[in-house]
N, C-alpha and C positions, 0 to 999 in steps of 0.2 A: 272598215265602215261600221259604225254604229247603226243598230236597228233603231234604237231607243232614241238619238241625236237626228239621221239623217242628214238630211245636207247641210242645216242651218242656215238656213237662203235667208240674208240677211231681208226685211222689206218695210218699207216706209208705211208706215202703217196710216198718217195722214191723209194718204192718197188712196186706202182702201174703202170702197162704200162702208157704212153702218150695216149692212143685213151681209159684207163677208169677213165682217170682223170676225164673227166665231171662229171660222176656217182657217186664221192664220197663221196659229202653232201647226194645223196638219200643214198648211203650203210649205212655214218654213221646213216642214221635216220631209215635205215630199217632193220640193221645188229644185230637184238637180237640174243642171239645162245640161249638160253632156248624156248622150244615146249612152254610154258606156257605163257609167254610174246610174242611169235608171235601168237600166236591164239588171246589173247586179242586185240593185234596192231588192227591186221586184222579185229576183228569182228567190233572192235571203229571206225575204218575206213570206212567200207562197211556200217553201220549204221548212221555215221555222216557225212561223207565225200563221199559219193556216188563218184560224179564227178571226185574229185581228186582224188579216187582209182582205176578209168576209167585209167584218164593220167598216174598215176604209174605203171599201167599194158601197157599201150603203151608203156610206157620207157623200160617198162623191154623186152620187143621184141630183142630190139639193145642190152640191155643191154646182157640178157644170150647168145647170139652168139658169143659175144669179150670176156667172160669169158669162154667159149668152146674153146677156142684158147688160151684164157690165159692159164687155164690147163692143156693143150696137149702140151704148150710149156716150163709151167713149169716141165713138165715129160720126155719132149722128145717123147711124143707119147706112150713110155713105161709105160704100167701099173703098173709095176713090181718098178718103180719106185717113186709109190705115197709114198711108206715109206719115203722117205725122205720129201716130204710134209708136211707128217703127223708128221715129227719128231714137226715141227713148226708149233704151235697149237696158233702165236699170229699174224702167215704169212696174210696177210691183203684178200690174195685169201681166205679164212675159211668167212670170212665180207661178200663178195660177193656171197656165197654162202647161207650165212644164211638170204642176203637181196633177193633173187630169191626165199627159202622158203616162202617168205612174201608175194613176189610179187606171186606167187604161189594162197597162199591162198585165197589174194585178188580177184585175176580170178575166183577164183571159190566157192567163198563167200556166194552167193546165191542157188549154185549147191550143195555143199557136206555136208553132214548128219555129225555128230560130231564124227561116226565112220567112216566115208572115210577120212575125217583131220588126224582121229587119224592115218590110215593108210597110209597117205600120208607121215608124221609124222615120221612112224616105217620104210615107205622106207627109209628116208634121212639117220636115225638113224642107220641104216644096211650097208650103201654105206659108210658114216664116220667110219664106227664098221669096215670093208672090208681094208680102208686104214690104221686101226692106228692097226691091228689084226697082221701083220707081224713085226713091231715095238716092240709091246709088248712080243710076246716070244720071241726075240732075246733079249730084255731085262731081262727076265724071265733067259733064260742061261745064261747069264752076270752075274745074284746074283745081280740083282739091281732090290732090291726087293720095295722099296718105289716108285720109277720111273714108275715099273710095274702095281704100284696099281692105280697110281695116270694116267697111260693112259689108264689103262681096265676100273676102275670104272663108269665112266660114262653108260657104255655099260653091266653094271651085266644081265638085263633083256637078253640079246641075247648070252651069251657065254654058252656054250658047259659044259657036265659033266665035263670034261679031265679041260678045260679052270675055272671050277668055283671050281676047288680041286688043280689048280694051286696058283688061290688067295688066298685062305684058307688059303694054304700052303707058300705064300712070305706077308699077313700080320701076322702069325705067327715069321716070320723070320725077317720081319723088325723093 
């Protein structure tokens, strides 16, 4: 893993507001969506790069405020409407989010035990599980049953009796 590269989170930059265009060489360098690769970023960081995980965490100040706004206006303020969010899983706002997990860690790099990451971790994982949760069983009653697998899976750890006898039952059928 390159400190200097990081993830390279490819992102469509079209689809980013004008006030977080600045931000979008840090997203693409801080934008890993795998827990296992942000933990590493962060620990490489916090142990080689002190300094400059200082400045990354001041950036991200500005930075998570304008993506507070970014996703209230990509929803209308309407919660009810992160499904559609979540339908697009390559929407350049999911970057932004997964480079605030980073910047997250970095804050607090020296403070949290490898069980508070991890539950920092199972939040993020519960909040994305919350938005792509209405998605998927409306896909589930579609009979689109590959589609269903391919948005629940991620999230097996967290789903429900009813929800893990769902999957059972659409990759039997797909």
């Amino acid at each position: 893993m390159s400190l200097e590269i990081g993830a390279d989170r490819q992102i469509d930059r079209s689809r980013v507001p004008g006030e977080l265009e600045e931000f979008t060489s840090l997203v693409r360098r801080l934008g890993y969506d795998a827990q296992r690769d942000q933990d590493h970023f962060a620990r490489q960081m916090s142990d080689l790069r002190n300094e400059e995980a200082s400045e990354i965490v001041a950036a991200g100040i500005a930075l998570r405020a304008k993506v507070s706004v970014w996703g209230k206006s990509l929803t209308g303020g309407d919660p009810s409407q992160c499904a559609a969010l979540a339908d697009d899983n390559d929407h350049p706002y999911w970057a932004f989010i997964d480079a605030l997990t980073v910047i997250d860690l970095l804050d607090t790099a020296d403070e949290l035990t490898p069980e508070a990451q991890a539950r920092a971790h199972a939040d993020a994982l519960r909040i994305r599980f919350g938005d792509i949760a209405e998605k998927a069983e409306q896909l589930f009653r579609d009979r689109d049953y590959r589609e269903y697998i391919t948005a629940i899976e991620p999230f097996e750890s967290l789903l429900s009796n009813a929800q893990q006898a769902k999957l059972r039952i659409a990759r039997k059928r797909s």
